[in-house]
C-alpha positions in Angstrom: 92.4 113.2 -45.7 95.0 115.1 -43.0 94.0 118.1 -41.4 96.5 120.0 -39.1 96.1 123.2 -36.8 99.2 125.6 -37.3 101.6 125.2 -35.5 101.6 129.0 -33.8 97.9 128.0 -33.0 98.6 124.8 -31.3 101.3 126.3 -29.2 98.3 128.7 -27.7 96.2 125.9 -26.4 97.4 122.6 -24.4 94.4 120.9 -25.1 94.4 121.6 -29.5 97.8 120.4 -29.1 96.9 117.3 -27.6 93.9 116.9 -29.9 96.1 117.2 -33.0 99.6 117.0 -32.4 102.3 119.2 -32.9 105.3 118.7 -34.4 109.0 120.8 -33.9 110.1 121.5 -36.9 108.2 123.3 -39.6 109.2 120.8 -42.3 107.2 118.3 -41.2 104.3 120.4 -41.9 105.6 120.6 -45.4 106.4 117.0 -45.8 102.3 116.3 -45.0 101.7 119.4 -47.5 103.8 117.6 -50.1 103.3 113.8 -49.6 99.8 113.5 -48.3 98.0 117.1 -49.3 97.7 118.0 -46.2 95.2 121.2 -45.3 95.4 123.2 -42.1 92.0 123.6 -40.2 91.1 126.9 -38.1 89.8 125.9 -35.2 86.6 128.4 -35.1 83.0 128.4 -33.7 82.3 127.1 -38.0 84.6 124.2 -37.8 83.5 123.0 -34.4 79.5 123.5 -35.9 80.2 121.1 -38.6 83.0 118.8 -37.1 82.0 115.2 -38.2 83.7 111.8 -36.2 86.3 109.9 -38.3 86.4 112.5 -41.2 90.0 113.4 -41.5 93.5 112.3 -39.9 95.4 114.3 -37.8 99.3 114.6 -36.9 98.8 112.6 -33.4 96.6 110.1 -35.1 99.2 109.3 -38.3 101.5 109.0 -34.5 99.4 105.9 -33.4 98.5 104.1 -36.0 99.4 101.1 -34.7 98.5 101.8 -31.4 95.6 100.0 -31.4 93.0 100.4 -28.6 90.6 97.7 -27.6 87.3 99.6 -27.3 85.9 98.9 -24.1 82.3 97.1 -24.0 80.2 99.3 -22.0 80.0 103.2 -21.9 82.6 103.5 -25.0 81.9 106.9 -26.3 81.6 109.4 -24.0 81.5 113.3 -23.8 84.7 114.5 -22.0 84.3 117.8 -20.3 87.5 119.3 -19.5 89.6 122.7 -18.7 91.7 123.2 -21.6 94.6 124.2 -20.0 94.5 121.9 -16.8 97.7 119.3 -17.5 95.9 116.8 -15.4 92.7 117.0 -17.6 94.4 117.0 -20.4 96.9 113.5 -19.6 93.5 112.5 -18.8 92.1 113.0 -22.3 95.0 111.1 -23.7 94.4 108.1 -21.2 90.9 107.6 -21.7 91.3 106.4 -25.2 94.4 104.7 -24.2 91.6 102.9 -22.2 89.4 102.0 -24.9 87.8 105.0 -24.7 86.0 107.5 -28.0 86.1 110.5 -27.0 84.1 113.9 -28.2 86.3 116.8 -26.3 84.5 120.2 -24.6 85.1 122.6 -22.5 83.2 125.0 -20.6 83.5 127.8 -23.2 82.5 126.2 -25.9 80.7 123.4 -25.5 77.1 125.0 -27.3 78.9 125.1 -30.4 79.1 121.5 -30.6 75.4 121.3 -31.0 75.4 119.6 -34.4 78.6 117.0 -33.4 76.8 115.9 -30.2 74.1 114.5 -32.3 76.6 113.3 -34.8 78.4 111.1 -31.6 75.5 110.2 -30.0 73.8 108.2 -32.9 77.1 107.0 -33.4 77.9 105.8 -30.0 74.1 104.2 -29.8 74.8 100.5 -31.1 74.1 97.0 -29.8 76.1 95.2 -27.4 74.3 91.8 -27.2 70.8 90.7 -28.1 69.6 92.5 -25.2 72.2 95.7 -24.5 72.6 98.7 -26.1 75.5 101.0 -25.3 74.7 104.8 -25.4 77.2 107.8 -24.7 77.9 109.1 -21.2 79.0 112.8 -20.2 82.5 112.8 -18.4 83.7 115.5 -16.6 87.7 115.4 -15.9 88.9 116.2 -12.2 89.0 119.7 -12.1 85.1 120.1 -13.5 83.1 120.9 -10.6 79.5 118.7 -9.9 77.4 121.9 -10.5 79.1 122.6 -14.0 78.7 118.9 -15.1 75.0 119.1 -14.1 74.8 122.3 -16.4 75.7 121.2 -19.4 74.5 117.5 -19.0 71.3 119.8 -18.9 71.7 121.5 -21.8 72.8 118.5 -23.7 69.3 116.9 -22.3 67.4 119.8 -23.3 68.2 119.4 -27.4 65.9 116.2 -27.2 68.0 113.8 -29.4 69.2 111.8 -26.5 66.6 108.8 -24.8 69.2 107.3 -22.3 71.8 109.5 -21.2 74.1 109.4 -17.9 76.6 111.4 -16.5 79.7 110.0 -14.5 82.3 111.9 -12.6 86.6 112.0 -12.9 87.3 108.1 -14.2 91.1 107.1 -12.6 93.6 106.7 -15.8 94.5 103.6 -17.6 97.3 102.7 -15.3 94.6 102.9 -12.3 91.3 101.3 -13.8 93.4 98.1 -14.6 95.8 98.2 -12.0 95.2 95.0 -9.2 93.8 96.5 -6.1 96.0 98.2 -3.8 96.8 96.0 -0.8 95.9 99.1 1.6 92.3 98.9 0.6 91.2 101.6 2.6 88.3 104.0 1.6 90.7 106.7 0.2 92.1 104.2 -1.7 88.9 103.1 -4.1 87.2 104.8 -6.2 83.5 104.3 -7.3 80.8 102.8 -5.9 79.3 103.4 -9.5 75.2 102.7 -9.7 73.3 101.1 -13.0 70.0 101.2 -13.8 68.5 98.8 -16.0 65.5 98.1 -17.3 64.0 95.8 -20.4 63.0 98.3 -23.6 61.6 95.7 -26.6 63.4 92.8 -25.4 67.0 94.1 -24.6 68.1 95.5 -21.6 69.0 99.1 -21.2 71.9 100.0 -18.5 72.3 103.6 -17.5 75.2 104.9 -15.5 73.8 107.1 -12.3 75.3 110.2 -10.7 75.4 110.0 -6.8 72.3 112.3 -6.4 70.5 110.4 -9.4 70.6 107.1 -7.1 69.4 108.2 -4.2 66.4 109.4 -6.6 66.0 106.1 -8.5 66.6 104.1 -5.3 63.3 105.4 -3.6 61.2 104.9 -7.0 62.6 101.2 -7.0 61.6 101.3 -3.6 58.2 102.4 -4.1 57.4 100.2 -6.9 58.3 97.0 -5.0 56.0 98.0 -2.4 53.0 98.6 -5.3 54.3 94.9 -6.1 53.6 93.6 -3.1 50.3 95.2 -2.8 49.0 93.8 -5.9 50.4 90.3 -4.7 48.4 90.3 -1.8 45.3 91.7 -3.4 45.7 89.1 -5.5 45.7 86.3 -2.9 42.7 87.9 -0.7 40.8 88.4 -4.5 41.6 83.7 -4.2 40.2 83.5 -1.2 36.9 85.8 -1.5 36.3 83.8 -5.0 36.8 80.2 -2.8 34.4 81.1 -0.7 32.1 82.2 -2.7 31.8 79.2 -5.2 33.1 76.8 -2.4 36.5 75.9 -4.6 39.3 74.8 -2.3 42.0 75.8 -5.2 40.0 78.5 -7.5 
C-alpha cells in the first residue's frame, strides 16, 4: 500500500516533505497512481489520530529500499520533537534513522493529536533486548526545541498513563558525528554527553532508563540515600550478632 501527500501540500511544509518525499515532475505521481494504486493522504488532525507504524509506503520509503539501517540496540524508537520548518531539525530527522534510529515525528503544534499513535509506538518500541533488558521509547527533542518545551510535552505524554519507563534525552549529534573517532582536540566543547542510566532489576531483567541532567541530580541523591539506609541495616545487623553472643555466650551466633 503507497500513500503520497500532494505535491502542492508537500511544497508547504519542509518537514511533510521530508516525511514523504516529493518528487518534480507530476508524472511520477501518476506512474504510482497507475502501477502501484497509489492514494494521496491529507495530512489532517483525522489522519494523524489514527496514523498506525508500518501501515503504508511512501515515495521516500520506495527511495530506500535498499538502504538498509541497522537498528541500534538500545533506545531504538524514539519520539522526535522538532520545528517543522528548522533545516537543521529536519537533516536531523533524516540522520537519526540513517543511525539506526525509528522515529515517530512531532512538533509543537501538534503533538496532542498523536494521542492514539504514541500508544501505538510505544507498545511497539517495548520489546526485549536480552534475557534481562528491555528497550522502551525515549522523547528526543532536536536542537532548536528548548529544555522547558521538552519537559512539557514529555509531561503530557506521562500524563496519558500508558507508559512505565519513559526518558527524555536532549539534541543527539548526526550519524556522521555519533560514529565518528574522537576528535584529536578533545576539549570540553568538543564532546557531547555525559549521558546518565538508571537501572534497576524488574522480574529478573534489568531495566535501563536514560536521564535528563536535572533527573540525575534527583536520582543521584535517592541512590545516595538508600546506600546509607544500607549501611544502617548492616550495622544493625552486626550489633543485633553481638547482643545475641553475649547473651547465649556463642562466640559465632
Amino acid at each position: 500500500m503507497i500513500r503520497y501527500i500532494e505535491k502542492d501540500d508537500a511544497k508547504k511544509s519542509l518537514l511533510l516533505a521530508a516525511k514523504c518525499g516529493l518528487y518534480s515532475k507530476d508524472d511520477t505521481y501518476d506512474f504510482l497512481k497507475a502501477n502501484f494504486g497509489a492514494e494521496a493522504i491529507v495530512y489532517d488532525a483525522q489522519f494523524k489520530a489514527n496514523l498506525k507504524p508500518r501501515t503504508f509506503h511512501k515515495p521516500l520509503s520506495l527511495t530506500a529500499y535498499k538502504c538498509l539501517q541497522r537498528r541500534q540496540h538500545v533506545h531504538s524508537h524514539a519520539y522526535f520533537l522538532l520545528d517543522p520548518e528548522n533545516p537543521f531539525d529536519v537533516v536531523d530527522y533524516w540522520n537519526l534513522p540513517a543511525a539506526g534510529m525509528i522515529l515517530l515525528s512531532l512538533t509543537l503544534q501538534d503533538y496532542k493529536e498523536f494521542e492514539q499513535p504514541f500508544r501505538d509506538f510505544g507498545a511497539l518500541a517495548a520489546y526485549p533486548i536480552n534475557e534481562k533488558v528491555t528497550n522502551h521509547v525515549v522523547l528526543i527533542k532536536a536542537r532548536s526545541i528548548s529544555e522547558d518545551h521538552l519537559q512539557t510535552v514529555a509531561d503530557w505524554i506521562r500524563s496519558l498513563g500508558f507508559l512505565k519507563d519513559f526518558s527524555t534525552m536532549g539534541w543527539v549529534p548526526r550519524a556522521r558525528q555519533r560514529f565518528m573517532p574522537p576528535p584529536r582536540n578533545n576539549s570540553p566543547a568538543n564532546r557531547h554527553g555525559p549521558y546518565h542510566y538508571w537501572t534497576r532489576k524488574v522480574k529478573g531483567r534489568t531495566i535501563a532508563v536514560l536521564l535528563s541532567e536535572p533527573e540525575a541530580g534527583i536520582y543521584q541523591e535517592w541512590i545516595q540515600n538508600n546506600r546509607r539506609l544500607d549501611r544502617l541495616v548492616r550495622e544493625m545487623r552486626q550489633f543485633s550478632a553481638r547482643a545475641l553472643a553475649i547473651q547465649t555466650g556463642r562466640t559465632r551466633p
